[in-house]
PDB file of N, CA, C and O in Angstrom:
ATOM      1  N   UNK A   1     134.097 121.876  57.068  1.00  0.00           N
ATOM      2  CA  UNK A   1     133.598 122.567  58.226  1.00  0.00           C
ATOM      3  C   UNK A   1     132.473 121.761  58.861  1.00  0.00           C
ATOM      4  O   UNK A   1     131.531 121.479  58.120  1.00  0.00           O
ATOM      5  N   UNK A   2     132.445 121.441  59.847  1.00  0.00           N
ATOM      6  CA  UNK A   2     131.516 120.743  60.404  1.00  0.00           C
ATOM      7  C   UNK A   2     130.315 121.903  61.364  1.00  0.00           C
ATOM      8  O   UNK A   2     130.641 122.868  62.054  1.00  0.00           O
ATOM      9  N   UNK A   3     129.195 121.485  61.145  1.00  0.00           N
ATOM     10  CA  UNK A   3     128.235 122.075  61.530  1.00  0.00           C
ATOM     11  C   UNK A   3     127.709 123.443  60.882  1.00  0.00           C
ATOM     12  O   UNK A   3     126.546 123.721  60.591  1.00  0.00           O
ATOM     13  N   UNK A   4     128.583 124.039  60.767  1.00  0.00           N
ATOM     14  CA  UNK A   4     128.339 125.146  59.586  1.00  0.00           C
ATOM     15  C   UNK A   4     127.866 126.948  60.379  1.00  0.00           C
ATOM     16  O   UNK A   4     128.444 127.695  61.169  1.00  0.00           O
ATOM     17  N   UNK A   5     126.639 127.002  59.681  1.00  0.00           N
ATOM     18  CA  UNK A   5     125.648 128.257  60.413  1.00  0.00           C
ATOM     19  C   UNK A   5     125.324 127.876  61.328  1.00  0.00           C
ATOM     20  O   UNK A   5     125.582 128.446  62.388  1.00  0.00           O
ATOM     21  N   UNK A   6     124.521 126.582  61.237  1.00  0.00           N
ATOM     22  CA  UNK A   6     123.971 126.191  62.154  1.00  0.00           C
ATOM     23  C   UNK A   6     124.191 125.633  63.638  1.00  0.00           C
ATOM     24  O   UNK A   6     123.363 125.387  64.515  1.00  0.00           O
ATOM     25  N   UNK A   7     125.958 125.486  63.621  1.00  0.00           N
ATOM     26  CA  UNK A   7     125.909 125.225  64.408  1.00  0.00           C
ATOM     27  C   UNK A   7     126.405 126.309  65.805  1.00  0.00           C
ATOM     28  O   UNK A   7     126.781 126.065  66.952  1.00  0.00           O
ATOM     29  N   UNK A   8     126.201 127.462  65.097  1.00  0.00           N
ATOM     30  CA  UNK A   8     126.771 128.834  66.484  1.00  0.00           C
ATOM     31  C   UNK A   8     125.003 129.218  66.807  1.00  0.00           C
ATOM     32  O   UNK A   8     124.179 129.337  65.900  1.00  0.00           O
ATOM     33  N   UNK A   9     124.671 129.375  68.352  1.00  0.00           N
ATOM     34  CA  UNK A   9     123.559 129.377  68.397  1.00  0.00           C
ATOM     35  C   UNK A   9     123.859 130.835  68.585  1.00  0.00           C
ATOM     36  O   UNK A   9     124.905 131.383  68.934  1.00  0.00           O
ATOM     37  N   UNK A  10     122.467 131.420  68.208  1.00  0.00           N
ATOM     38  CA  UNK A  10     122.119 132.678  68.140  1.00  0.00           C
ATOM     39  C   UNK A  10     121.586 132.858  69.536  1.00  0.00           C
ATOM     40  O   UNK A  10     121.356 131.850  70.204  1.00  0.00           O
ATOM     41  N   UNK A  11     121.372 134.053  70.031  1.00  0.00           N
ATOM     42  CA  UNK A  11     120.502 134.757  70.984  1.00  0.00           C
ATOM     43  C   UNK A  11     120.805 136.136  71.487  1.00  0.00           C
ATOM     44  O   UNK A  11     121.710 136.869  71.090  1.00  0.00           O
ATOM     45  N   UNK A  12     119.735 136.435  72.609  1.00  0.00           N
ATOM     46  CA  UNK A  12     119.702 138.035  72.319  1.00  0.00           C
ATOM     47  C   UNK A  12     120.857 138.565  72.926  1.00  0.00           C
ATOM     48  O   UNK A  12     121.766 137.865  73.371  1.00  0.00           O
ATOM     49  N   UNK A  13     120.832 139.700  72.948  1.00  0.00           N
ATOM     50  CA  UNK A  13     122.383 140.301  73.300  1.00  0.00           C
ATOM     51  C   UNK A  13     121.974 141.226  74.179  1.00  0.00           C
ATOM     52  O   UNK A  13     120.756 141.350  74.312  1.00  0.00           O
ATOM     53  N   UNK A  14     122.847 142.060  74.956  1.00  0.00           N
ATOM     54  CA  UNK A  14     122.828 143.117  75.898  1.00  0.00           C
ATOM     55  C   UNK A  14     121.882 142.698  77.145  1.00  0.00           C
ATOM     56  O   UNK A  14     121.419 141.590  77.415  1.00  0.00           O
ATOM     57  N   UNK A  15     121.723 144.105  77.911  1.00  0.00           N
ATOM     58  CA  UNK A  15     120.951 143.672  78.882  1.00  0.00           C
ATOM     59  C   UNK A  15     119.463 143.199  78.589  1.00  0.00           C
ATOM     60  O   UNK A  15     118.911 143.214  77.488  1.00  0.00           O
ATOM     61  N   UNK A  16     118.672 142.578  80.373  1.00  0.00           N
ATOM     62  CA  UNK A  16     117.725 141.584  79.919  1.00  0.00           C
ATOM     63  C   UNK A  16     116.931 143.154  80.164  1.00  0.00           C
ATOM     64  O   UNK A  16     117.656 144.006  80.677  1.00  0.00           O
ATOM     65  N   UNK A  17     115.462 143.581  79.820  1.00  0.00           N
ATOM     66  CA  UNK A  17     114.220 145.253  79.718  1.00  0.00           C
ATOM     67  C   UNK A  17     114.328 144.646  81.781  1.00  0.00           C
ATOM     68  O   UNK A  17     114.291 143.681  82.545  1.00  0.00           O
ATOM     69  N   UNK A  18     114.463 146.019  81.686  1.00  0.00           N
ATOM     70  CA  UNK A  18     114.213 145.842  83.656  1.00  0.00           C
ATOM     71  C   UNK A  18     115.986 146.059  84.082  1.00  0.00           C
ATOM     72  O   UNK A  18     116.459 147.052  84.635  1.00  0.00           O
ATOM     73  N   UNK A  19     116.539 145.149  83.754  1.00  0.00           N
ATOM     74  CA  UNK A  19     118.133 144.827  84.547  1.00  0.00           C
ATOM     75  C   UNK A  19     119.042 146.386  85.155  1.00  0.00           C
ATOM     76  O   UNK A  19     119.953 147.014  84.614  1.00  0.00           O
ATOM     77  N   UNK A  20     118.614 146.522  85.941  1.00  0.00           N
ATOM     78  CA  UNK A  20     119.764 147.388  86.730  1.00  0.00           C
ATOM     79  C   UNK A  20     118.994 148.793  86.475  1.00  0.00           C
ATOM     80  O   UNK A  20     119.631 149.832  86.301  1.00  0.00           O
ATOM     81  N   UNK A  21     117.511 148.746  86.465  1.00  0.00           N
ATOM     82  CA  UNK A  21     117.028 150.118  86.113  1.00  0.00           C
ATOM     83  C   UNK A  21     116.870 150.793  87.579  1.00  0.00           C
ATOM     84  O   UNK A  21     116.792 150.120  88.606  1.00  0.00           O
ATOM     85  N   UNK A  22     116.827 152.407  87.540  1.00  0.00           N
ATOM     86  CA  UNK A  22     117.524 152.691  88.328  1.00  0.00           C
ATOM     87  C   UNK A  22     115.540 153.266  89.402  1.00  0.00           C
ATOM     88  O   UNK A  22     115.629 153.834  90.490  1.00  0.00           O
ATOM     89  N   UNK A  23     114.436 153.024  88.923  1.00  0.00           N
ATOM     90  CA  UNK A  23     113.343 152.976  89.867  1.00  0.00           C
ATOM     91  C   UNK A  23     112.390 151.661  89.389  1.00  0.00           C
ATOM     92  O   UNK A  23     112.206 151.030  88.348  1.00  0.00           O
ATOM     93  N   UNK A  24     111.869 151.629  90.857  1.00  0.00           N
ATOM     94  CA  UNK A  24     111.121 150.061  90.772  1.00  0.00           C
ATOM     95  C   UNK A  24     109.988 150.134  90.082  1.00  0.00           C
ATOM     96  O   UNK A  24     109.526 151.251  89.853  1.00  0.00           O
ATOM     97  N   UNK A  25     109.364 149.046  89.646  1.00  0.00           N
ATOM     98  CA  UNK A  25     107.782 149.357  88.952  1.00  0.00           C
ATOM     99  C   UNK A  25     106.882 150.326  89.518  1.00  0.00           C
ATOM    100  O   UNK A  25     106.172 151.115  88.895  1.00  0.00           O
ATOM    101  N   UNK A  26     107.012 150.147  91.123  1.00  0.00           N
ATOM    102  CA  UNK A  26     105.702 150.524  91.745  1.00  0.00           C
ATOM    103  C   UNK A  26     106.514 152.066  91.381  1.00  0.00           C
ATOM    104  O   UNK A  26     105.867 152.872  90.711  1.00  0.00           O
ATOM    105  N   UNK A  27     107.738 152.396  91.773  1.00  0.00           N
ATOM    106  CA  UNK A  27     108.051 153.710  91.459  1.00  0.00           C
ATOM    107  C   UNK A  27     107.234 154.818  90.323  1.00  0.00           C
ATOM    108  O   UNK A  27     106.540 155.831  90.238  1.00  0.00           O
ATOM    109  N   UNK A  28     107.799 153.941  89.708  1.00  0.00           N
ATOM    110  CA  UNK A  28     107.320 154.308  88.094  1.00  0.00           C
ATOM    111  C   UNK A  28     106.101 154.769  88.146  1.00  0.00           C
ATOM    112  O   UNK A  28     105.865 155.971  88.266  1.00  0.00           O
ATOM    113  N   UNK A  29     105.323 153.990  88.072  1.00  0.00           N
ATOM    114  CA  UNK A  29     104.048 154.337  88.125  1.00  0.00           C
ATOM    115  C   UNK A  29     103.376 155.083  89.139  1.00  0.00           C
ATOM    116  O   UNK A  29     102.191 155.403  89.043  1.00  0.00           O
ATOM    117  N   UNK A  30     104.298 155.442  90.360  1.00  0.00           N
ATOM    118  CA  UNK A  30     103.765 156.843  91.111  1.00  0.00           C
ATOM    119  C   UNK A  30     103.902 157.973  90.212  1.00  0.00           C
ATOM    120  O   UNK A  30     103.050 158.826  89.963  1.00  0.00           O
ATOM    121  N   UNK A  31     105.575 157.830  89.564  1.00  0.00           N
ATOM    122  CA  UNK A  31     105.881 159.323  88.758  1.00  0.00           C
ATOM    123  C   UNK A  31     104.638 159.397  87.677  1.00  0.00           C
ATOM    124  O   UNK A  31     103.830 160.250  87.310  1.00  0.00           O
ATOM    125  N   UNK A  32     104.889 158.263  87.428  1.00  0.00           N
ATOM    126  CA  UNK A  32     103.357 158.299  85.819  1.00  0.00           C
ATOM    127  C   UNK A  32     102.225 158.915  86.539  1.00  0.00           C
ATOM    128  O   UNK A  32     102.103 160.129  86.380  1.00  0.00           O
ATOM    129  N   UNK A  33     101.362 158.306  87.309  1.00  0.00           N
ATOM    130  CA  UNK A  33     100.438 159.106  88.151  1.00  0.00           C
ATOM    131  C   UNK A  33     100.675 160.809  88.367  1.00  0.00           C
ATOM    132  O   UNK A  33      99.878 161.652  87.956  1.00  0.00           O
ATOM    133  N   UNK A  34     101.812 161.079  89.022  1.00  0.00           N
ATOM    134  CA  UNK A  34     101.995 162.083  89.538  1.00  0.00           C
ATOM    135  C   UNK A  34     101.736 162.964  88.252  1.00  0.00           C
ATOM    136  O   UNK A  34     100.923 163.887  88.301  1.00  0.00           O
ATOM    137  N   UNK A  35     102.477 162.651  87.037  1.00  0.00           N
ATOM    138  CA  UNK A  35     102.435 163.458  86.023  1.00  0.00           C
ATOM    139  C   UNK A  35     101.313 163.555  85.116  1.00  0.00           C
ATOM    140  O   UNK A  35     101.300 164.307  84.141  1.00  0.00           O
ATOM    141  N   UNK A  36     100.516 162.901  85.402  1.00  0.00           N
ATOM    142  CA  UNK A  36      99.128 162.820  84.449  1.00  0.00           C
ATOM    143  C   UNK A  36      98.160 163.434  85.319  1.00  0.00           C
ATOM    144  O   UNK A  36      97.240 163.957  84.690  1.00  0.00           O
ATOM    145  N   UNK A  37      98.044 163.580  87.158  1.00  0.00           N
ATOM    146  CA  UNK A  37      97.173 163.967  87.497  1.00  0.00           C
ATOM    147  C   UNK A  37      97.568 165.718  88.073  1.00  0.00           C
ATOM    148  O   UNK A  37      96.660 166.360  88.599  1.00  0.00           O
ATOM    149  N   UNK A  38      98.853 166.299  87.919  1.00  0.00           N
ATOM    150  CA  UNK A  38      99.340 167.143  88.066  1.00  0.00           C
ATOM    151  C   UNK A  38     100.177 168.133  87.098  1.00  0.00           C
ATOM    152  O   UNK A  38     100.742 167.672  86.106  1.00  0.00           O
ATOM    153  N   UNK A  39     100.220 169.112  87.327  1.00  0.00           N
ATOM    154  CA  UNK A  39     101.021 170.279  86.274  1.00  0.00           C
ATOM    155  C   UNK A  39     102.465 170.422  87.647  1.00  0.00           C
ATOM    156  O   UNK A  39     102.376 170.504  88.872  1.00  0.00           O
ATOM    157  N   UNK A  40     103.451 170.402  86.902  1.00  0.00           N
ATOM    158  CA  UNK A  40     104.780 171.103  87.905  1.00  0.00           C
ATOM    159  C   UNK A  40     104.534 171.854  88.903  1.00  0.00           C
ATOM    160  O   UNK A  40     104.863 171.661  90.073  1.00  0.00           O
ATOM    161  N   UNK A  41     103.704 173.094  88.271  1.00  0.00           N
ATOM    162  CA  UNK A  41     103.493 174.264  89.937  1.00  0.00           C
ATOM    163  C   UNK A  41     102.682 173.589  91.108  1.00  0.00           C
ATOM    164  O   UNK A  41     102.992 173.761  92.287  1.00  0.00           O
ATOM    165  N   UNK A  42     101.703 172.870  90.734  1.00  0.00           N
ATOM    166  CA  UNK A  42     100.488 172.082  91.442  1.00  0.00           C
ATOM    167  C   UNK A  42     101.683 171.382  92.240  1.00  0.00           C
ATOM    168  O   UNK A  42     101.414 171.875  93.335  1.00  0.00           O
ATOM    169  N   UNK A  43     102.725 170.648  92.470  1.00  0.00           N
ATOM    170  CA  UNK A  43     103.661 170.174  93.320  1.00  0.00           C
ATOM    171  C   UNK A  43     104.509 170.907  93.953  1.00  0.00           C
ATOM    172  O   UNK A  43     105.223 170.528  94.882  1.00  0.00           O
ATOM    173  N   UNK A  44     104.465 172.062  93.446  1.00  0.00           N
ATOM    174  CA  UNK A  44     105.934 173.029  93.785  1.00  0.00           C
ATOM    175  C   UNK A  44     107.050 172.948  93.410  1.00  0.00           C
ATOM    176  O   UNK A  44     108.009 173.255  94.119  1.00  0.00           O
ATOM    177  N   UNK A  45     107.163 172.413  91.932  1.00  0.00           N
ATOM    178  CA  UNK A  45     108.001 172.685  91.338  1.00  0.00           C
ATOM    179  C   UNK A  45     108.075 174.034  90.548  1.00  0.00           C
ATOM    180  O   UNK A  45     108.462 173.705  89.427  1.00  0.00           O
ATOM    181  N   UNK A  46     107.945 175.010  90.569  1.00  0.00           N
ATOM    182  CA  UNK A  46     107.469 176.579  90.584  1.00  0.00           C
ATOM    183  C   UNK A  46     108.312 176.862  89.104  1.00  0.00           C
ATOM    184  O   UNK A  46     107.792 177.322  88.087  1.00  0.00           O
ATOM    185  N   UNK A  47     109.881 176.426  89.279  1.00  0.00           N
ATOM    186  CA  UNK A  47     110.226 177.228  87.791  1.00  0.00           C
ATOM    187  C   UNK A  47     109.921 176.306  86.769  1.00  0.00           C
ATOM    188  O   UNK A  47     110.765 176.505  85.895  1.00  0.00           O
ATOM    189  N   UNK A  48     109.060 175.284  86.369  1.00  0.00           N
ATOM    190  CA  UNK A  48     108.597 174.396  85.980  1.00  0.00           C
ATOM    191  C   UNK A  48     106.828 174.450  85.604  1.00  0.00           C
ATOM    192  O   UNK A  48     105.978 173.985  86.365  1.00  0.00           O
ATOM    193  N   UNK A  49     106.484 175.198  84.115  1.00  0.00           N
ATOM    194  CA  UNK A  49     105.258 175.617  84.041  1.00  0.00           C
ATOM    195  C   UNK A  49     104.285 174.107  83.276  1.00  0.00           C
ATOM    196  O   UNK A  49     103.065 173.977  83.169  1.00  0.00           O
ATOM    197  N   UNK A  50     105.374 173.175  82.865  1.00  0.00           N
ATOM    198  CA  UNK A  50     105.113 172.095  82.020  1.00  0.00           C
ATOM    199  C   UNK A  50     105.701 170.977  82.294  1.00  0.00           C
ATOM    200  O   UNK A  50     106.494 170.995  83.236  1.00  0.00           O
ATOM    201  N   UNK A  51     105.498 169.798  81.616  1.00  0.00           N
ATOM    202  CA  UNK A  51     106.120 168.443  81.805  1.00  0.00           C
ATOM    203  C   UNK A  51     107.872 168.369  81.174  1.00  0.00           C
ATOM    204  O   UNK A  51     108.161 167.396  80.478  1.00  0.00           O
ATOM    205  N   UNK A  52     108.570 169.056  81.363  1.00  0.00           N
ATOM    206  CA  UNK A  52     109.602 168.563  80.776  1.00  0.00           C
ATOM    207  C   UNK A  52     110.464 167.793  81.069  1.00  0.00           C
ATOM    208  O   UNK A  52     110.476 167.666  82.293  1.00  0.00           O
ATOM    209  N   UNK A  53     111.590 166.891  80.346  1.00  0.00           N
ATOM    210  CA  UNK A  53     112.915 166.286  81.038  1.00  0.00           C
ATOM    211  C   UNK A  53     113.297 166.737  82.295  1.00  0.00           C
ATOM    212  O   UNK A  53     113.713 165.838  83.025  1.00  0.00           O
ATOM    213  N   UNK A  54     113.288 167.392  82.575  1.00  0.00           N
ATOM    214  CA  UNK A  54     114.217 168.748  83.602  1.00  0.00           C
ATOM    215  C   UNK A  54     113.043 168.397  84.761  1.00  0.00           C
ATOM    216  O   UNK A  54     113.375 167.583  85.623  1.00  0.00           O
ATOM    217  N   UNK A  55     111.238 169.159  84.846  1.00  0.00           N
ATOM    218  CA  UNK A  55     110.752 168.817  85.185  1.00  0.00           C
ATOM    219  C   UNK A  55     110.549 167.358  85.970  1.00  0.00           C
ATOM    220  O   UNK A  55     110.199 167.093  87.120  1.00  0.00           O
ATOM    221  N   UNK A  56     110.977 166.425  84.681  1.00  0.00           N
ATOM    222  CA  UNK A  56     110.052 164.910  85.633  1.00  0.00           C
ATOM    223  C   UNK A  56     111.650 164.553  86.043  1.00  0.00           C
ATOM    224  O   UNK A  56     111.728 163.438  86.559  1.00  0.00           O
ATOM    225  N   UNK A  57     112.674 165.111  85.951  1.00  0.00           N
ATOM    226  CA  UNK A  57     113.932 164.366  86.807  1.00  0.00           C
ATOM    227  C   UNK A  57     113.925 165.241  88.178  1.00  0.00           C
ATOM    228  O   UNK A  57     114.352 164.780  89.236  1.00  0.00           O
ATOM    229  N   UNK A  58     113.344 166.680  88.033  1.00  0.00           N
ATOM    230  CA  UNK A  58     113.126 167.367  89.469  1.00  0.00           C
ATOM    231  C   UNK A  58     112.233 166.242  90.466  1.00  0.00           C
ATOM    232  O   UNK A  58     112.642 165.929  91.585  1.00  0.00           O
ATOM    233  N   UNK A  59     111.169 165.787  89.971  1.00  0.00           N
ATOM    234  CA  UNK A  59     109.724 165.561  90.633  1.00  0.00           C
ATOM    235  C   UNK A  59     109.998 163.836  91.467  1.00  0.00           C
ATOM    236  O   UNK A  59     109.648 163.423  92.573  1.00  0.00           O
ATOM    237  N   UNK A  60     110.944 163.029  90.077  1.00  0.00           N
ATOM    238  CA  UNK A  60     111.457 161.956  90.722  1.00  0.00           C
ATOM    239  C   UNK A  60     112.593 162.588  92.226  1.00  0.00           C
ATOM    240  O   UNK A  60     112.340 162.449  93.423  1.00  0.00           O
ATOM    241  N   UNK A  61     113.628 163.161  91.701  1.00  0.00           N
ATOM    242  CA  UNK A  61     114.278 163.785  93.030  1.00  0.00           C
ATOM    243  C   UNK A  61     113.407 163.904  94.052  1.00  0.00           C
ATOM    244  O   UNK A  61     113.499 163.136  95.010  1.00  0.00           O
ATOM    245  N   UNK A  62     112.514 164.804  94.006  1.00  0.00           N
ATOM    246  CA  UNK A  62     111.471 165.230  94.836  1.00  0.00           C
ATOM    247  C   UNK A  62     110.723 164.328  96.134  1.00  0.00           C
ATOM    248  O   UNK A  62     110.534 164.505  97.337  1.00  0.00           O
ATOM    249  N   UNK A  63     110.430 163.276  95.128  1.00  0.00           N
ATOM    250  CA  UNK A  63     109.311 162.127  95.190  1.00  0.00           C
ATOM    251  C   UNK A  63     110.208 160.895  95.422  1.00  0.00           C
ATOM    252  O   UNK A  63     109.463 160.177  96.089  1.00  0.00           O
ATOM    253  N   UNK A  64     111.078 160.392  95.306  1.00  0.00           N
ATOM    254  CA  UNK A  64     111.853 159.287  95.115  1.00  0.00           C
ATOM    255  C   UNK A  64     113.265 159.198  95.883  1.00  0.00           C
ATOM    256  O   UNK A  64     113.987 158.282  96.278  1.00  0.00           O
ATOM    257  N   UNK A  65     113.292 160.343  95.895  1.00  0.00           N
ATOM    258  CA  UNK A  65     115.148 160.868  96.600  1.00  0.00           C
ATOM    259  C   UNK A  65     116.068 159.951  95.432  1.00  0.00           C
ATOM    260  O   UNK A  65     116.889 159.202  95.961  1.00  0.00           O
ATOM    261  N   UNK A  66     116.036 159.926  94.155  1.00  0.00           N
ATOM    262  CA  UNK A  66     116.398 159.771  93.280  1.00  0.00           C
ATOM    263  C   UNK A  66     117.402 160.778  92.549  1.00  0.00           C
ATOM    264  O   UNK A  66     116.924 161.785  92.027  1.00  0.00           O
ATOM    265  N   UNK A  67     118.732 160.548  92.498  1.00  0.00           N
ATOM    266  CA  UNK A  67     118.845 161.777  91.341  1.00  0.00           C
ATOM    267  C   UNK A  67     119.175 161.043  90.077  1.00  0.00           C
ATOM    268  O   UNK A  67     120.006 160.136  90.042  1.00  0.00           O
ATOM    269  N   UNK A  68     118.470 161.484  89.001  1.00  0.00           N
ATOM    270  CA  UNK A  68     118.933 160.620  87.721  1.00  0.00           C
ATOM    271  C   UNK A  68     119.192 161.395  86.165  1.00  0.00           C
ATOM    272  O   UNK A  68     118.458 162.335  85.861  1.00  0.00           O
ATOM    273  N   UNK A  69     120.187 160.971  85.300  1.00  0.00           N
ATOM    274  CA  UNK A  69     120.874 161.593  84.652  1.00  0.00           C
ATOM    275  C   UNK A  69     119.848 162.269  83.451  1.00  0.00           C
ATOM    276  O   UNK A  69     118.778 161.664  83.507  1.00  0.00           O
ATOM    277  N   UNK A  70     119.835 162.803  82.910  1.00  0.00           N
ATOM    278  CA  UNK A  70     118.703 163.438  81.953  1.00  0.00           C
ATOM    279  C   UNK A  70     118.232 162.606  80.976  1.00  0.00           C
ATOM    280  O   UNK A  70     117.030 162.485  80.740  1.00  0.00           O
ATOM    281  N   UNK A  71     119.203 161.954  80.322  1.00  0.00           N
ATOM    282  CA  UNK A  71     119.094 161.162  79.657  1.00  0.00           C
ATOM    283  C   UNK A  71     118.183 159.779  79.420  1.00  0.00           C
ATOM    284  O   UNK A  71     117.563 159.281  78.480  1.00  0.00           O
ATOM    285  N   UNK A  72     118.434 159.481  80.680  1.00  0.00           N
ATOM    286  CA  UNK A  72     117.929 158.238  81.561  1.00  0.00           C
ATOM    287  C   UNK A  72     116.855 158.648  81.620  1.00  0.00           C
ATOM    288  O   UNK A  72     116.138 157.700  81.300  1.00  0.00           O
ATOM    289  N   UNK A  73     115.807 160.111  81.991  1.00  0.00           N
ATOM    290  CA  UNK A  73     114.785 160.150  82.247  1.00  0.00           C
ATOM    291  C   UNK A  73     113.863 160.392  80.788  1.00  0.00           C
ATOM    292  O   UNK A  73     112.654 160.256  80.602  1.00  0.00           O
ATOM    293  N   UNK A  74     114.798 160.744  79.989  1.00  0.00           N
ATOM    294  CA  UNK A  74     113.836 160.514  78.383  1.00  0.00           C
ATOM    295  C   UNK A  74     114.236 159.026  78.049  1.00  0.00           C
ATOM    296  O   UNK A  74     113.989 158.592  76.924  1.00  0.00           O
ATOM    297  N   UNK A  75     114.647 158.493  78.687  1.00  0.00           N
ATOM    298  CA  UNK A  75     114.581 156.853  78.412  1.00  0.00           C
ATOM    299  C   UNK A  75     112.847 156.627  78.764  1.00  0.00           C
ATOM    300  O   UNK A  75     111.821 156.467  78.103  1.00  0.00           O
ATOM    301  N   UNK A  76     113.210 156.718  80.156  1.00  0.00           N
ATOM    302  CA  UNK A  76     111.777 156.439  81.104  1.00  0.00           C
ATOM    303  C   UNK A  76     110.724 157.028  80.066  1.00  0.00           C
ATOM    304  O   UNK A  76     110.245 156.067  79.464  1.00  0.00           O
ATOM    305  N   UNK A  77     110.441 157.641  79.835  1.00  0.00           N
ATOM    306  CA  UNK A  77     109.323 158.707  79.158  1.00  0.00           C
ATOM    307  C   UNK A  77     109.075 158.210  77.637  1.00  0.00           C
ATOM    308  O   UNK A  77     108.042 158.387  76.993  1.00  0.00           O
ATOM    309  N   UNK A  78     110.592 157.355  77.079  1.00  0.00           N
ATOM    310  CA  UNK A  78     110.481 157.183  75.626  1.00  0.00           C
ATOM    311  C   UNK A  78     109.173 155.635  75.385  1.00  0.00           C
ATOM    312  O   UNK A  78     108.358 155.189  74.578  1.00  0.00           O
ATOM    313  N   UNK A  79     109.723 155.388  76.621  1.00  0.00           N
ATOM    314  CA  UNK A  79     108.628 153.609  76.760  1.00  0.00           C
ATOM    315  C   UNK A  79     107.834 153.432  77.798  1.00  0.00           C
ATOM    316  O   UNK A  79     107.658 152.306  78.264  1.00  0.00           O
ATOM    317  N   UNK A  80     107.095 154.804  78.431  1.00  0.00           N
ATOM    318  CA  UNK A  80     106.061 154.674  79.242  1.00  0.00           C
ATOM    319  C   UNK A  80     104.884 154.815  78.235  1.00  0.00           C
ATOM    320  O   UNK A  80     104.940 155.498  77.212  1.00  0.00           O
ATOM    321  N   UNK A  81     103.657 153.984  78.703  1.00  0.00           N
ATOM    322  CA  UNK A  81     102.629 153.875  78.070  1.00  0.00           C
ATOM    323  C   UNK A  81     101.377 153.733  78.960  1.00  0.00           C
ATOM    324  O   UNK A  81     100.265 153.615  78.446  1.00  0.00           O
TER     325      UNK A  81
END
């Protein structure tokens, strides 16, 4: 066998953090803002007494004209810091 292990190069796999996400940085960090300096009712999101999934995918809609899948928005939330 020539070359062996060494010779299949390794590297990373899947998409590159960022690729095809569905709001821009500056986005982001309005919703982050929005949600740290506000409670749901304080916007008018009324059946919304707290921060939830449900909540911050209303507020992006709201704020963004975004609609995004639930899932996707506990993505956002799992790696905001």
């Amino acid at each position: 066998m020539k070359g062996g292990d060494e010779a299949i190069a390794l590297g990373k796999r899947g998409r590159r953090y960022g690729h095809q996400r569905s709001l821009t940085s500056e986005q982001e960090q309005e919703i982050k803002n929005l949600i740290m300096e506000n409670t749901p009712d304080q916007i008018g999101l009324l059946p919304y007494a707290l921060w939830t999934r449900d909540a911050v995918r209303e507020a992006i809609k709201v704020s963004q004209g975004i609609v995004m899948p639930i899932r996707t928005v506990g993505d956002y939330l799992s790696c905001s810091s």
